[in-house]
C-alpha positions as CSV (number, residue, x, y, z in Angstrom):
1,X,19.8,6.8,10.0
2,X,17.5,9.4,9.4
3,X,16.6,10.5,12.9
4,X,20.6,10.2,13.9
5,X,21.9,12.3,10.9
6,X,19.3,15.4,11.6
7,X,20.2,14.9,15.5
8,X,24.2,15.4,14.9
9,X,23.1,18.2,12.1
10,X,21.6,20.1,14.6
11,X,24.0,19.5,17.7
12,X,26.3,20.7,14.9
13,X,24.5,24.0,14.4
14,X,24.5,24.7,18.1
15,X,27.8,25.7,18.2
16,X,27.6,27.5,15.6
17,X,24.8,29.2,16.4
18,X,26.7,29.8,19.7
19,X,29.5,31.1,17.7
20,X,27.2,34.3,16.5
21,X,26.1,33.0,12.9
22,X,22.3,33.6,11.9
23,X,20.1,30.5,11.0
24,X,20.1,31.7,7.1
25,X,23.7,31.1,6.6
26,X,23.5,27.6,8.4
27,X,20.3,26.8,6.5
28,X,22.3,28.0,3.3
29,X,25.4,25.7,4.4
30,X,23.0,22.8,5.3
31,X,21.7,23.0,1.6
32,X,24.6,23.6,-0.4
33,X,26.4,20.6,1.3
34,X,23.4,18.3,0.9
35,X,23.4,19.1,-2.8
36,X,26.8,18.4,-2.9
37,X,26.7,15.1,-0.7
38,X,24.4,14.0,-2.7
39,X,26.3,14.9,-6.3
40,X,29.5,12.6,-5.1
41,X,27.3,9.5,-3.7
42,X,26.1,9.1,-7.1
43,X,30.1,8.3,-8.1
44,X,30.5,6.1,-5.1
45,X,28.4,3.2,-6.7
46,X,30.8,0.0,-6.7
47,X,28.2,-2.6,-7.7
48,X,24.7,-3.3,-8.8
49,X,21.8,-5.8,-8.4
50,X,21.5,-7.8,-11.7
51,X,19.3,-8.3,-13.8
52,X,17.0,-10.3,-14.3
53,X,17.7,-10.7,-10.3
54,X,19.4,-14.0,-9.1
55,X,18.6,-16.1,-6.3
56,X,22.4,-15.1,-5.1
57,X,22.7,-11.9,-6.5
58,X,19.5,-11.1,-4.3
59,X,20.8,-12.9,-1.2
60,X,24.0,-11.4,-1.1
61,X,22.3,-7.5,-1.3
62,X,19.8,-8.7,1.6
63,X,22.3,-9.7,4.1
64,X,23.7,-6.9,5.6
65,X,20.0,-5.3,6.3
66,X,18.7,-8.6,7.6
67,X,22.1,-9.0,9.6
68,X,21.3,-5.2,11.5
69,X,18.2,-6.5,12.9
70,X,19.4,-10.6,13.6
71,X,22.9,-10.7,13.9
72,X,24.1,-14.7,12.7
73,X,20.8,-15.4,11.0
74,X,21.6,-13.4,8.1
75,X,22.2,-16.2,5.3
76,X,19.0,-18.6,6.2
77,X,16.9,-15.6,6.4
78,X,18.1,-13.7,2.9
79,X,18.2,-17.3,1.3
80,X,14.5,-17.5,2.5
81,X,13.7,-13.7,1.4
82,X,15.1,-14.5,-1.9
83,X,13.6,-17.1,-2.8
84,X,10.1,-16.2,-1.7
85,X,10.5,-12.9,-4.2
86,X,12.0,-14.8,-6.9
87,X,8.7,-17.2,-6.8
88,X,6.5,-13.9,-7.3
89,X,8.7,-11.8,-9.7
90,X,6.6,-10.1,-12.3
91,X,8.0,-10.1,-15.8
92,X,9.3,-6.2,-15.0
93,X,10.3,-6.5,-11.3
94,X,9.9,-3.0,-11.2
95,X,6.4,-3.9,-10.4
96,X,7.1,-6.2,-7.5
97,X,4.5,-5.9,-4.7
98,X,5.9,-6.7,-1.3
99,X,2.5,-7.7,-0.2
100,X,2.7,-10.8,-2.0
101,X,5.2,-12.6,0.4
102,X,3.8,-13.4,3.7
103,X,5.2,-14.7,7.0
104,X,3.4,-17.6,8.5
105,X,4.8,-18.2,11.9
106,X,4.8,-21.6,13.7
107,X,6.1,-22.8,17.4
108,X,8.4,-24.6,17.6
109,X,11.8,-26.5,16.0
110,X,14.6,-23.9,15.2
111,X,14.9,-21.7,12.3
112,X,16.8,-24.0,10.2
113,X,13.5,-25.8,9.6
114,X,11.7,-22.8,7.5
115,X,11.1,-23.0,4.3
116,X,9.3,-21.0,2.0
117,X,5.9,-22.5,0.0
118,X,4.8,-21.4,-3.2
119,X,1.3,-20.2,-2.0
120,X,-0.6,-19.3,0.8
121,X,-0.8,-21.0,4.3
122,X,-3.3,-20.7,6.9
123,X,-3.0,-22.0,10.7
124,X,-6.2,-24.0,10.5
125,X,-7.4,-27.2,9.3
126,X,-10.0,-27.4,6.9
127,X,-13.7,-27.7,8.3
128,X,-14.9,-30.9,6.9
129,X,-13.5,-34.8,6.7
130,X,-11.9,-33.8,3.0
131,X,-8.5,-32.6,3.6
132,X,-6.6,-33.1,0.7
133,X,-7.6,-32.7,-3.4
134,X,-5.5,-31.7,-6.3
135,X,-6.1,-30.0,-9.6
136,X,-9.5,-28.5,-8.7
137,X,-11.8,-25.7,-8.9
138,X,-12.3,-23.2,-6.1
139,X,-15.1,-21.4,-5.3
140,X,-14.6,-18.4,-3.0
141,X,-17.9,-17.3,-0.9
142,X,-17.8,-14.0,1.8
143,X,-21.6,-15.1,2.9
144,X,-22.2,-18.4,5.4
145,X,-23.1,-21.6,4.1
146,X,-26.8,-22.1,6.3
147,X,-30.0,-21.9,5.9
148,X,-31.1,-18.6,5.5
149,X,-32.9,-17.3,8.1
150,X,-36.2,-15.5,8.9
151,X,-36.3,-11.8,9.7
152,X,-39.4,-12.6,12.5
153,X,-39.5,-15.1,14.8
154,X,-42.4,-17.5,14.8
155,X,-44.2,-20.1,16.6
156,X,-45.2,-23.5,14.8
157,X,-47.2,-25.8,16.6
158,X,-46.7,-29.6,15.5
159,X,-49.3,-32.4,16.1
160,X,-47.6,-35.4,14.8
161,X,-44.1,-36.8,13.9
162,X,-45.5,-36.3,10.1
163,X,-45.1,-32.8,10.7
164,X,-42.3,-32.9,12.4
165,X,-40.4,-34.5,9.6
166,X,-41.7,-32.6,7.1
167,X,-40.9,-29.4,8.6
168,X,-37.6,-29.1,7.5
169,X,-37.5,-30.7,4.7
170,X,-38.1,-28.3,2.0
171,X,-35.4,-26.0,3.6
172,X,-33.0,-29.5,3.5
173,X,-33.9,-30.1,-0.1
174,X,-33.3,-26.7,-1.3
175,X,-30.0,-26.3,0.4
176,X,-29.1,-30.1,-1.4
177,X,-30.1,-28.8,-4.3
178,X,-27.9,-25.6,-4.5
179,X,-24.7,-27.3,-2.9
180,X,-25.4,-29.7,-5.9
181,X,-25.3,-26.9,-8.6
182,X,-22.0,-26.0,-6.7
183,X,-20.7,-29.7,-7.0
184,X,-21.7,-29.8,-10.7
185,X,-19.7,-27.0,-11.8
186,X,-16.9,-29.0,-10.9
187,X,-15.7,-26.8,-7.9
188,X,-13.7,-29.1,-5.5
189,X,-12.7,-26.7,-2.7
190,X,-15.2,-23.6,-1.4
191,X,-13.5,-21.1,0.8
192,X,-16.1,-19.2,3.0
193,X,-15.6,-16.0,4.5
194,X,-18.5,-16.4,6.9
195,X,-19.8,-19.5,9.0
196,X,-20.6,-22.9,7.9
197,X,-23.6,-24.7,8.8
198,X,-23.6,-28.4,9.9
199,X,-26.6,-29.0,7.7
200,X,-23.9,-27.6,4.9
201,X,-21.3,-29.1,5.9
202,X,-23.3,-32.9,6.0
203,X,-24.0,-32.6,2.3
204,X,-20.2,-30.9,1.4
205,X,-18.8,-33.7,3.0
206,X,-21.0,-36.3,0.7
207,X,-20.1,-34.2,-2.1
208,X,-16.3,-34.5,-1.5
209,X,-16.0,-30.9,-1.1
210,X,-13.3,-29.3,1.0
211,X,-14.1,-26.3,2.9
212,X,-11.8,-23.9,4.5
213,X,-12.5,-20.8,6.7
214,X,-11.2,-17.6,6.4
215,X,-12.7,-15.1,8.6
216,X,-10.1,-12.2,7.5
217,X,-11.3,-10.3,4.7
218,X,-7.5,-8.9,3.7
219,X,-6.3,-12.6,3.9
220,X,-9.7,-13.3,1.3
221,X,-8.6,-11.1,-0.9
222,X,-5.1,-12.4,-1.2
223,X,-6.4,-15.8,-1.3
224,X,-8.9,-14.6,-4.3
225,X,-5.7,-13.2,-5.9
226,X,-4.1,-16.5,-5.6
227,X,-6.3,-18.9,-7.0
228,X,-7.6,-16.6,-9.3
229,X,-11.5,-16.2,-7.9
230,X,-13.9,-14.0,-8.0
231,X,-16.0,-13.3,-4.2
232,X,-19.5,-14.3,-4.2
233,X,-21.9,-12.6,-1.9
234,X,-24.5,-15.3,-2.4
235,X,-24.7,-19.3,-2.0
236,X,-24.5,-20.8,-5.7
237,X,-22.7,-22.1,-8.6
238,X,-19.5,-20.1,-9.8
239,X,-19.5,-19.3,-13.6
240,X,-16.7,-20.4,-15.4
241,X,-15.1,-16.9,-15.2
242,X,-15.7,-16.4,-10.8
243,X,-14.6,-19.8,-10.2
244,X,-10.6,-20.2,-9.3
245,X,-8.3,-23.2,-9.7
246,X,-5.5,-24.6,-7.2
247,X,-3.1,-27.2,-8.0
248,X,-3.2,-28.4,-4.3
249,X,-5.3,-28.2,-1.3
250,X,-3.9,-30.4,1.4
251,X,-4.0,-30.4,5.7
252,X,0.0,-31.1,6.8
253,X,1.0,-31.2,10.3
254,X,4.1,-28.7,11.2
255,X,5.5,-29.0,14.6
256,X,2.6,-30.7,16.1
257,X,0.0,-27.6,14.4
258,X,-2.0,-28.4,11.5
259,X,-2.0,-25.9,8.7
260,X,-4.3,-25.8,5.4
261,X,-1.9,-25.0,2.2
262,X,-3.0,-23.9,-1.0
263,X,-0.2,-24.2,-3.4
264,X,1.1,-25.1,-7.0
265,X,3.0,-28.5,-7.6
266,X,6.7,-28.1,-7.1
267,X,9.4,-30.9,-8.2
268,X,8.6,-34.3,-6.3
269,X,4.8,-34.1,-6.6
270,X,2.7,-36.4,-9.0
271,X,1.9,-34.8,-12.1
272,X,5.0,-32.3,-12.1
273,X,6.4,-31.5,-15.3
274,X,9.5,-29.5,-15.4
275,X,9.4,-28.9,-18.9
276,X,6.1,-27.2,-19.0
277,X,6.6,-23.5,-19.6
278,X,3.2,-22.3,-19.6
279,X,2.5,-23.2,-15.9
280,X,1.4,-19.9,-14.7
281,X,3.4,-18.8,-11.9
282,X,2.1,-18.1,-8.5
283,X,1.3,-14.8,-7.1
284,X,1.6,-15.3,-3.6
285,X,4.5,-17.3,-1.9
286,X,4.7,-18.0,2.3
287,X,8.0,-18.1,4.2
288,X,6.6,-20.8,7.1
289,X,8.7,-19.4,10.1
290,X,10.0,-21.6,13.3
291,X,11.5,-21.1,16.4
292,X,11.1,-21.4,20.0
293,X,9.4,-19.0,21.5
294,X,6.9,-16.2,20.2
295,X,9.1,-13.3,20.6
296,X,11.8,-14.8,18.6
297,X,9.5,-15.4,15.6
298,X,8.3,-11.8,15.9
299,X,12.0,-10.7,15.6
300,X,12.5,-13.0,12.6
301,X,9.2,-11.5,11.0
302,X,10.4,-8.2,11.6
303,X,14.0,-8.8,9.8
304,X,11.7,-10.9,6.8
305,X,9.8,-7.3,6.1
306,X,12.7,-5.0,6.4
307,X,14.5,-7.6,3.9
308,X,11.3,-7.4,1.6
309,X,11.6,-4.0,1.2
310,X,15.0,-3.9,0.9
311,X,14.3,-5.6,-2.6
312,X,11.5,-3.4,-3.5
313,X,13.5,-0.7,-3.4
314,X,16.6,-2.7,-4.8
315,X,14.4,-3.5,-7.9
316,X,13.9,0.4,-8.6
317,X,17.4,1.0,-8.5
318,X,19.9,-1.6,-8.2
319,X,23.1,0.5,-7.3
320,X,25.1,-0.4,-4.3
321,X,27.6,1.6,-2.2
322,X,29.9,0.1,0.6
323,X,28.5,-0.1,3.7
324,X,29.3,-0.1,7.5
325,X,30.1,3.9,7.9
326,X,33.0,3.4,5.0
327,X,30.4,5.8,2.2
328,X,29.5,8.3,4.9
329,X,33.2,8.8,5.8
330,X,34.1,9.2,2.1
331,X,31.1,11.7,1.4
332,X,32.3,13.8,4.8
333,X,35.9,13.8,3.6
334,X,35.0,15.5,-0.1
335,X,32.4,17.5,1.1
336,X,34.9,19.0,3.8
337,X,37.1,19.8,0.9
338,X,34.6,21.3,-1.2
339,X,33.3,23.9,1.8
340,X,37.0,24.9,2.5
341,X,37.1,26.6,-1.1
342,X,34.0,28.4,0.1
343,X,34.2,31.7,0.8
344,X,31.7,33.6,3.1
345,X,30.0,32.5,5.8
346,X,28.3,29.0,4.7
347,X,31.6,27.4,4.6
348,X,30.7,26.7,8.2
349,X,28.0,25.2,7.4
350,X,28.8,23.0,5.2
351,X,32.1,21.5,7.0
352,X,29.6,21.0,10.1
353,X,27.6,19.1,7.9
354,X,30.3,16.8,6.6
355,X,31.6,16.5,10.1
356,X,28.2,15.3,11.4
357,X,28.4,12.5,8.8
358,X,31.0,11.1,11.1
359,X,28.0,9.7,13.7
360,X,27.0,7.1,11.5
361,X,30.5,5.3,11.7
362,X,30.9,6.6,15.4
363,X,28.3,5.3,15.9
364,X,28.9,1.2,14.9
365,X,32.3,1.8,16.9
366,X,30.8,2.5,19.9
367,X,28.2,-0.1,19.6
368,X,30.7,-2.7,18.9
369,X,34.0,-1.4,21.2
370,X,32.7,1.2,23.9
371,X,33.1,5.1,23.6
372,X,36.7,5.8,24.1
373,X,37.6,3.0,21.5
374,X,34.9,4.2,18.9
375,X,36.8,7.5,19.0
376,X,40.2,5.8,17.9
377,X,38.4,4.0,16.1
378,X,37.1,6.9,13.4
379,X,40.5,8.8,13.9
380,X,42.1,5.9,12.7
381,X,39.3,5.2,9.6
382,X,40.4,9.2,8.9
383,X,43.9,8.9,8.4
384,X,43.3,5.7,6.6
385,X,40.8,7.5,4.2
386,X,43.1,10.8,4.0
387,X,46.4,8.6,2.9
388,X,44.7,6.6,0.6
389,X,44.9,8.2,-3.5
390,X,41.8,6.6,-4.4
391,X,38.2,5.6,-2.7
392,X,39.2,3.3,0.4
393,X,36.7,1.2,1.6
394,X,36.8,0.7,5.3
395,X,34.9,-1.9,7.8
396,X,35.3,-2.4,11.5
397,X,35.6,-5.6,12.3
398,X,33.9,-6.3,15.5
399,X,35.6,-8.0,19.0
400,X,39.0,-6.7,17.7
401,X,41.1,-3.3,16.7
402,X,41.0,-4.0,12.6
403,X,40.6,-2.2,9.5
404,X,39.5,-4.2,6.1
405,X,38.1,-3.0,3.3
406,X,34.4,-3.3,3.4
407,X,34.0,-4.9,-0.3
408,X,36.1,-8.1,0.4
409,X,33.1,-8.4,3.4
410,X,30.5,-7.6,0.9
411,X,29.0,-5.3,3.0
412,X,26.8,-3.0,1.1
413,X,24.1,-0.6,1.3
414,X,21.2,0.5,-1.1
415,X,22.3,3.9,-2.8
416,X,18.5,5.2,-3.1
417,X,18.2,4.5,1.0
418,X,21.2,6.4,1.6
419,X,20.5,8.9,-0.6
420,X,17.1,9.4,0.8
421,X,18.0,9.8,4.1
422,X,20.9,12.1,3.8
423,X,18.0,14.5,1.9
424,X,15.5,13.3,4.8
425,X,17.4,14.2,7.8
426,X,19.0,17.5,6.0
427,X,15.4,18.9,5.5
428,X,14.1,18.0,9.3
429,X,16.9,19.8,10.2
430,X,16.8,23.1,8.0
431,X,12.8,23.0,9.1
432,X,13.8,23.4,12.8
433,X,16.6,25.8,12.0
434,X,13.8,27.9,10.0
435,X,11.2,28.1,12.5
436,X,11.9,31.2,14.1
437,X,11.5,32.7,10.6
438,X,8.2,31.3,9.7
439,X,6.8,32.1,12.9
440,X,8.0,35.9,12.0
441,X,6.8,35.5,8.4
442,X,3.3,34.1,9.1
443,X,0.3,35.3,11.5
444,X,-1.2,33.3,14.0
445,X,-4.4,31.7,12.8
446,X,-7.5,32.2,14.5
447,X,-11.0,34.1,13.5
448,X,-10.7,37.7,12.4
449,X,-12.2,40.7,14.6
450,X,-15.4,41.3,12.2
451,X,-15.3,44.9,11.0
452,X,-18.0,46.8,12.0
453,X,-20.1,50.2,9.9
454,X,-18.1,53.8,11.0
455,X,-22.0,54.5,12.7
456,X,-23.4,51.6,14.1
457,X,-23.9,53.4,17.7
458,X,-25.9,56.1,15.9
459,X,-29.0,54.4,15.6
């Protein structure tokens, strides 16, 4: 909206720029309109998020943003969106981090078969034969499991299968023996940032450790934030304080992939109890995207993170105004009849300015019924806004000729977005109507000729 609102502000000072008026008195329009704008949007509010935030309450603000970007997919996906935040709400949810819900995508199946998992997800399987533990400690390591090795190279000579057996072994035995401290400590699943050794990986499998991979340090440090861990840089046993804890660590398969989840018990699991309260709740939660091909997950992921921050800004300020053009039309209609009891020469100004609102419902018309229609189309949303007493609310309805009032659609749009990008787009466009006065205001950069003594050729 941002970049079409400063494009039709500036067509709009073309012509009046044409028209013989100086770039001041447009700029001084431009402002005093926007101020304006902005003073009536704050009455235009007709509902708000509430609070705490509901499952529904959230859904229903979601859908119109997820609906711009995939059109008929708008309930599964604000459903989904929802319900991922509500699992990672923060006791104020003005502190809600977006980065704590993440998209795993999966070939394969339709969309109807997402769902969203109350932790993290990763498409691998673990490295070892354990693949599945409950209720254990996790140890988090960014070095590789191995045997360390030399700086130099050497060259051992070996005379006998004596030697040759004994070669190794005090490497072996001390690698036993710190995997052992690691078992000790209770620590049931180590998550390694690095490689893992098949010497390692022998004795973790004997100790009934699970093992997982994560090569990416960002998803590492979401992971640590999950199961509450502390990184080690070096092979041994967590204290009490770096080791984590995970409800579950299982291997399921999902649409013929295997994927490694980390998550808490939910209803249906042994050992769930509904009625405990003091369950801490978890801080990351995974919507587990399907569909057919690639592109159409990326397009799904897409709508997920506009949706995402659609609630962290939601969360900040919970006011809604009408959507689909009905708020701009409204604004452009009072602002209009505030510059006509303007006098001087920003009145101009500011009725461009209300006029060039207009694009944002032109706009959806023409998208939806061609140009010549989109035209009727906004002179008929006009009369209908003109006749009305009080604030009209008006939708296009798409496919056919038809006014309805955009509230009975529930069609509405975050008052801090709209607010932000009327400011947005009037700025861009005063700072291009002002550059011919900065460039006159301000020298060109550049080093300065140095100045030279009155008699430096008299030597």
């Amino acid at each position: 909206m941002v970049i079409i609102l400063a494009g039709e502000l500036l067509k709009k000072a073309e012509h009046l720029l044409i028209m013989g008026l100086h770039p001041s008195e447009i700029i001084k329009g431009y402002e005093l309109a926007c101020v304006k704008g902005l003073e009536e949007l704050e009455k235009l509010s007709v509902a708000t998020l509430p609070s705490p935030p509901t499952l529904s309450g959230l859904a229903g603000a979601l859908k119109p943003a997820i609906a711009s970007k995939q059109y008929g997919f708008e309930d599964t996906l604000a459903a989904l969106v929802a319900e991922a935040a509500l699992a990672v709400m923060p006791p104020n949810p003005k502190n809600f981090n977006v980065d704590n819900v993440r998209v795993v995508k999966i070939m394969g199946g339709s969309l109807a078969g997402s769902k969203v998992v109350r932790g993290m997800v990763f498409g691998r399987e673990p490295e070892g034969m354990i693949k599945r533990t409950k209720k254990g400690k996790v140890a988090v390591f960014t070095c590789g499991l191995d045997i360390a090795q030399t700086e130099t190279k050497g060259t051992v000579l070996i005379k006998n299968k004596e030697e040759m057996l004994n070669f190794t072994t005090g490497e072996e035995k001390h690698l036993e023996r710190i995997l052992q401290e690691i078992a000790d400590s209770g620590v049931k699943v180590i998550i390694a940032g690095s490689s893992v050794g098949e010497l390692a990986m022998h004795y973790l499998n004997r100790m009934n450790i699970a093992v997982l991979k994560v090569l990416s340090k960002f998803e590492l440090r979401r992971l640590c934030r999950v199961v509450n861990a502390t990184p080690l840089a070096r092979v041994g046993a967590p204290t009490p304080e770096e080791a984590g804890y995970v409800d579950v660590f299982e291997c399921i398969e999902v649409g013929g992939d295997r994927v490694t989840v980390l998550r808490q018990l939910v209803d249906g699991d042994e050992g769930f109890d509904p009625s405990d309260t003091s369950a801490e709740k978890t801080k990351t939660a995974t919507i587990v995207l399907r569909g057919a091909t690639s592109n159409h997950l990326d397009d799904l992921e897409r709508a997920i993170d506009d949706g995402v921050s659609v609630i962290k800004a939601l969360l900040k300020d919970g006011r809604l105004v009408p959507g689909a053009g009905s708020t701009e039309l409204e604004l452009a209609k009072r602002v209009d009849a505030y510059g006509s009891g303007l006098r001087g020469l920003s009145q101009h100004g500011v009725r461009r300015w209300a006029s060039a609102l207009e694009v944002v419902p032109r706009t959806l018309a023409e998208n939806a019924l061609g140009g010549a229609e989109g035209n009727e189309v906004v002179s008929r949303l006009w009369a209908k806004h003109e006749q009305e007493v009080v604030f009209v609310l008006i939708l296009l309805r798409l496919r056919r000729m038809a006014l309805s009032m955009a509230t009975d659609y529930k069609i509405l749009d975050s008052l801090a977005a709209k607010s932000w990008a009327i400011r947005l787009a009037t700025e861009a466009a005063v700072s291009v109507l002002s550059v011919d006065s900065i460039i006159m205001s301000k020298p060109a950069g550049g080093p300065k000729i140095p100045q030279q003594a009155g008699n430096w050729d008299e030597d």
